[in-house]
C-alpha positions as a Python dict, from the first residue, in 0.01 Angstrom:
ca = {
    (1, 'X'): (0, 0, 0),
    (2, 'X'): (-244, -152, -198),
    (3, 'X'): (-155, -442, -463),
    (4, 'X'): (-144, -412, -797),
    (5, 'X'): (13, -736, -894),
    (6, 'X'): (-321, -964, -879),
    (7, 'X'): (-639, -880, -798),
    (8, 'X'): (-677, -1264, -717),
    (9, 'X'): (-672, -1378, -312),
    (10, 'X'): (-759, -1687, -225),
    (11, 'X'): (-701, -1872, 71),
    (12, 'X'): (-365, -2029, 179),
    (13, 'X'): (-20, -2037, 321),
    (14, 'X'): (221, -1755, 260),
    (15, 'X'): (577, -1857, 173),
    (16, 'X'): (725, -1478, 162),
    (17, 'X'): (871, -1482, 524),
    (18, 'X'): (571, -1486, 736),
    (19, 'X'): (492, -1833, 697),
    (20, 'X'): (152, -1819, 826),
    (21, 'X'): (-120, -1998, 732),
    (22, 'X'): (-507, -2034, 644),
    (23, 'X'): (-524, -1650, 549),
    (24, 'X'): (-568, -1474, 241),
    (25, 'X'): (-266, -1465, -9),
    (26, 'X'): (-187, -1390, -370),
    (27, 'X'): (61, -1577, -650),
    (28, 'X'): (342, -1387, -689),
    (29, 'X'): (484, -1649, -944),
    (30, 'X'): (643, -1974, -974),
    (31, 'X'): (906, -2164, -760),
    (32, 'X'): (1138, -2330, -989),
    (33, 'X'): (1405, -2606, -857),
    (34, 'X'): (1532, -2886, -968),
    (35, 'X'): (1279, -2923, -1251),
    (36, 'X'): (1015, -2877, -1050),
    (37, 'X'): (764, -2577, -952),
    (38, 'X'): (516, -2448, -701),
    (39, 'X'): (342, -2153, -629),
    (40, 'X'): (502, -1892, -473),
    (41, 'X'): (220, -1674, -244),
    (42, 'X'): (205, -1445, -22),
    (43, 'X'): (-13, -1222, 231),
    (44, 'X'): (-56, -897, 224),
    (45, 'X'): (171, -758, 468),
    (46, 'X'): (457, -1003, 337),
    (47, 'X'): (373, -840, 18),
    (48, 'X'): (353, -489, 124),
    (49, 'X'): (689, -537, 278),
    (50, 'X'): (861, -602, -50),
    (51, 'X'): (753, -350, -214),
    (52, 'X'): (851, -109, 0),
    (53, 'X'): (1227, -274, 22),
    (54, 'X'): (1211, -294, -405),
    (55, 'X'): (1102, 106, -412),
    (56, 'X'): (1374, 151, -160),
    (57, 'X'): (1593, -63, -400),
    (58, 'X'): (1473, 118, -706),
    (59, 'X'): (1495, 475, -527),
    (60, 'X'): (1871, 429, -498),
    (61, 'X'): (1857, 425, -130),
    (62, 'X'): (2010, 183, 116),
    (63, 'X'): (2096, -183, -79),
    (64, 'X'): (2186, -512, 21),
    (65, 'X'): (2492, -527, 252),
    (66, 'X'): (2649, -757, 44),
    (67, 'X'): (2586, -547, -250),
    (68, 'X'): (2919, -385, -344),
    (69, 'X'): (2931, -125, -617),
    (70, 'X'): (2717, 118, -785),
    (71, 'X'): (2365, 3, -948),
    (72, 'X'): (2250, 55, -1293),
    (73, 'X'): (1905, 29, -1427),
    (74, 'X'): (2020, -280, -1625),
    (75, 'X'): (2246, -455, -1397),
    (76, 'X'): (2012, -758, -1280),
    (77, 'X'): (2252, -960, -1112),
    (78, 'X'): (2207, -1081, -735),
    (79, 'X'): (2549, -1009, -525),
    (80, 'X'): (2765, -1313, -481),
    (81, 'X'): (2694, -1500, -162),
    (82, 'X'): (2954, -1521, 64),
    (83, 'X'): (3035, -1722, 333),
    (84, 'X'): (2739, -1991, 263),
    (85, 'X'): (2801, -2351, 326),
    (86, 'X'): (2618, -2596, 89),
    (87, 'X'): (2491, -2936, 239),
    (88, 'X'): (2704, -3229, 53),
}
């Protein structure tokens, strides 16, 4: 797959999954928490692997586990977490 997001690599860490480092990577957008932000990269075969689980998404094939229901084109929500402990 080839990007179409940015035409803009630069050199860096990819935060997608991968988590490797020193290699090329592009912005994919910010990180917002707390107030704060960073930028959120990514390689290219971090990158190439969401895309093909969002067409998957998008296709209508296999979703989420969690996921429970039927999707619609304007249903945006992200299924409820379950069973996730928060640190207190």
């Amino acid at each position: 797959m080839t990007t179409c997001l940015s035409s803009r690599w630069v050199t860096g860490d990819c935060w997608l999954g991968c988590t490797r480092t020193d290699l090329p990577v592009t912005w994919l957008g910010p990180v917002q928490w707390d107030g704060q932000h960073a930028p959120f990269m990514t390689c290219e075969d971090c990158l190439n692997r969401l895309k093909a689980q969002a067409l998957t998404y998008f296709m209508g094939g296999s979703s989420p586990a969690s996921y429970e229901g039927k999707r619609r084109a304007t249903d945006h929500r992200l299924p409820e977490a379950t069973d996730v402990s928060r640190p207190s």
